[in-house]
N, C-alpha and C positions, 0 to 999 in steps of 0.2 A: 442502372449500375447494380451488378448483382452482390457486389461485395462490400461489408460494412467499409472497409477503409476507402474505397473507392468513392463516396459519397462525403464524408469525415474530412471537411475540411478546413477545422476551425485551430488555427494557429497556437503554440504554445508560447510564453512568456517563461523565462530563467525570474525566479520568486527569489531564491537565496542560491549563492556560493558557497564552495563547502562547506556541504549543508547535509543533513540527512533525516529521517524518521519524523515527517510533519503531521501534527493534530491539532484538531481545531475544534472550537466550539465556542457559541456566544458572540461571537464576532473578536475570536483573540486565536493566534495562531503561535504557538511554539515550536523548535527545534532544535536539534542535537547537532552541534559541529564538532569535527573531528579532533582539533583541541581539548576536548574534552569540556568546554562552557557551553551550558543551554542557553536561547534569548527566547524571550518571549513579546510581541506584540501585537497591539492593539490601537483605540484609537487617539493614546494619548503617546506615541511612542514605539520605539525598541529599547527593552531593558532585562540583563545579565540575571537569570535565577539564581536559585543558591543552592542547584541541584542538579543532578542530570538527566537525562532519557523521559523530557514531560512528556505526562501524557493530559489531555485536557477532555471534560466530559460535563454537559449541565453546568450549574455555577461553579465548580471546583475543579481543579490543579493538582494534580503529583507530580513530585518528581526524587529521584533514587540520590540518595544518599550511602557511601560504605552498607553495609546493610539494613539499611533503615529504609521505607517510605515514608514521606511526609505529603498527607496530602493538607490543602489550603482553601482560601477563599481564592479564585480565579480574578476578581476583582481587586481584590489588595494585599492577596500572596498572605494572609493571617495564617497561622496553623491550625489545622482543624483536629490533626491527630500524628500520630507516629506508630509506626508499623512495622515490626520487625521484619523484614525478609528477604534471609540469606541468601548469596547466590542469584539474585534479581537480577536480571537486566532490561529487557523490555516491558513496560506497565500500559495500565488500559484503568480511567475510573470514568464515574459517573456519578451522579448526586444520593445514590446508595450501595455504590461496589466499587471495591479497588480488586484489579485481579493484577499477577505480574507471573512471567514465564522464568522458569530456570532451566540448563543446560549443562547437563554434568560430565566429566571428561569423556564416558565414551559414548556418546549421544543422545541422549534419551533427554528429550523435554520434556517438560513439566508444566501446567499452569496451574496456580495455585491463586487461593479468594483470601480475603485479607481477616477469614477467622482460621487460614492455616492450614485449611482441606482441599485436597487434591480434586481439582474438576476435570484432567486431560491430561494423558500420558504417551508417548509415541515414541519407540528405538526407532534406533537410526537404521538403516539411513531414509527412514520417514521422518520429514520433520512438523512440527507445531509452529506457523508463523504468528508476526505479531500481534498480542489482543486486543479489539476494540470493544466495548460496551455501551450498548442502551437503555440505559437502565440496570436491571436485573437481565438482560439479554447478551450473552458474551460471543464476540463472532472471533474467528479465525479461521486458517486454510491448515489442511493439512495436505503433504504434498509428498512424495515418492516414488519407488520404484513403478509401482500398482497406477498413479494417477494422484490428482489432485482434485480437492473438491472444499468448497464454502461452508464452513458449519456454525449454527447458532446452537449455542448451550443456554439452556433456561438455569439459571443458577439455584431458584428456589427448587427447582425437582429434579434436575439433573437432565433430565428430556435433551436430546441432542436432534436437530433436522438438517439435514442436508438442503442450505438455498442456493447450490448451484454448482454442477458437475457436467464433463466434456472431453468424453473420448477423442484423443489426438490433439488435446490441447489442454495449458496449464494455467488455469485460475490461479490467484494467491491473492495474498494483502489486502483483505476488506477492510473498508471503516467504513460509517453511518452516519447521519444527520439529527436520526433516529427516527428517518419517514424514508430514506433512499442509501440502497447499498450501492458504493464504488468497488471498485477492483481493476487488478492486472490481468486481462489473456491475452498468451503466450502460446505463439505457434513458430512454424521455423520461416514464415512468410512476413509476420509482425507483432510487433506488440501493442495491444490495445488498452485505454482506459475505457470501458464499462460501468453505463449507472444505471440500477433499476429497482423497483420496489422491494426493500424489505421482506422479502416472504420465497420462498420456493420460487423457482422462474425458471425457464429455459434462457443460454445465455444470447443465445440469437435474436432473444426479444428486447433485452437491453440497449438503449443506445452508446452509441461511439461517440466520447468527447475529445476523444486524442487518440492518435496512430503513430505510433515510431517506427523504425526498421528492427527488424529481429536481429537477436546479438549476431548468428549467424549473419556472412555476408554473400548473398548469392547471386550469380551470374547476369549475366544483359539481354540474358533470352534472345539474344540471335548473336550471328559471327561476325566475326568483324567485317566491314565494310558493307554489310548487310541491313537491311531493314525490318522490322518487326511486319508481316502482313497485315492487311486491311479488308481482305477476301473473307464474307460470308458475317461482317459484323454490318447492324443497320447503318446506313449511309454511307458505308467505308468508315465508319468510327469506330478505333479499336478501344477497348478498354482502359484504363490508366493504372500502368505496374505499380505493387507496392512499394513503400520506400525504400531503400538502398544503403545499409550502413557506408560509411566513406572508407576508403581504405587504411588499415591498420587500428581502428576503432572499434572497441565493443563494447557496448553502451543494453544498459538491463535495469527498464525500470523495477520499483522496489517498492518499498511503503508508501502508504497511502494516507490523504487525511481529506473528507467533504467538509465545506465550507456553508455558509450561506452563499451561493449564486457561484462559487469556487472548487475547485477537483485541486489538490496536488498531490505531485507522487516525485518519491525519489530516484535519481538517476544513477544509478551508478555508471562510470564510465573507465576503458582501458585503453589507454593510447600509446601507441608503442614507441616507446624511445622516452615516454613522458611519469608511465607510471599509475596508479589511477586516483582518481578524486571522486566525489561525491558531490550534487548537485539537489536544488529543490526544483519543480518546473509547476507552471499553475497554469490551467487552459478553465473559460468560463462549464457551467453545469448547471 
């Protein structure tokens, strides 16, 4: 089989109901529901923060308060500190960096480090997706007109490298383990979750742990009453087509978060006559 989805055939599991933007680390997984309450869980439990949009990294916890961050002990939610910053809404920390993105009315994102200096700036309509961090290592996509592409910011020198770029198709939403990079690519055939080393790569070297259908929903590759051919493949075996959104669905995975032995990524989903929701999904890695 020549194609990563064609091979890719390890099942997804529905993790959380509306649900959206999961991080993990340590063996503790948080999330944002649409309600606006974050949960967090682990092995003793599910239980309600007292904040929103966690993000989790090494032994510690943030999560957004009105303008404030409070980042924590990840183990018993203590406070570790408080951090002004206005305008927050997605965060990214680690056991020595809290970074968090702003978004001002006419597009321009921002990500800013929790002594207040600007480390990435992007107008629209390019935008800065969500930050993950390893350590002192801050990853995110940047993605528009031009293409998208994977970038790691070294926070002590500002050093920026591109770990992963692809003409005709759109990376986005990295997170880390802090030994392996996840993501979304996006083409008009599927959408794939992708994991592979930390460091510059080609994405084709990457393995596939999940395939979804691309939001687009495309045809049945033959006419009706007709059959797809079997001429000129080894044994008369054709191929197997990529998945098939269902009709009036359109479904676009989203954020991301690596697990020990775990990938999840968010669903977004539109169903016509229904409206749309947000979903968590988790396939092994």
């Amino acid at each position: 089989m020549t194609e990563a989805w064609a091979s890719a055939q390890t099942p997804f599991s529905l993790f959380a109901g509306s649900a959206y933007d999961p991080t993990a680390a340590g063996g503790l997984v948080a999330w944002q529901r649409p309600s606006g309450t974050a949960l967090l869980r682990g092995p003793s439990g599910t239980q309600t923060l007292p904040g929103g949009h966690p993000a989790l990294g090494g032994a510690r916890i943030a999560w957004r308060g009105e303008d404030r961050v409070t980042i924590a002990a990840a183990a018993t939610l203590d406070p570790i500190d408080r951090v002004a910053a206005p305008g927050a809404d997605v965060l990214a920390v680690s056991d020595s960096a809290l970074v968090w993105r702003t978004r001002d009315l006419g597009g321009t994102d921002r990500l800013w480090r929790q002594d207040g200096q600007l480390v990435l700036e992007s107008a629209a309509p390019t935008e800065i997706g969500r930050p993950a961090l390893a350590g002192n290592l801050l990853l995110c996509h940047t993605a528009g007109p031009r293409g998208s592409q994977l970038l790691a910011i070294d926070l002590a020198s500002g050093a920026q490298t591109v770990l992963r770029t692809e003409a005709g198709a759109q990376l986005t939403n990295p997170s880390t383990d802090g030994s392996r990079l996840l993501y979304v690519r996006a083409t008009g055939v599927t959408q794939e979750l992708r994991v592979g080393p930390l460091a510059p790569g080609e994405p084709g070297a990457d393995t596939v742990v999940l395939v979804h259908a691309s939001p687009g929903r495309r045809d049945k590759e033959h006419e009706p009453g007709r059959r797809r051919h079997r001429a000129g493949y080894p044994g008369h075996r054709r191929l197997p087509l990529p998945p098939r959104s269902s009709p009036g669905v359109v479904a676009t995975l989203w954020t991301t978060a690596l697990g020990p032995g775990v990938a999840y990524v968010t669903r977004l989903r539109a169903v016509r006559g229904q409206g749309r929701s947000a979903d968590i999904l988790s396939v092994p890695a």
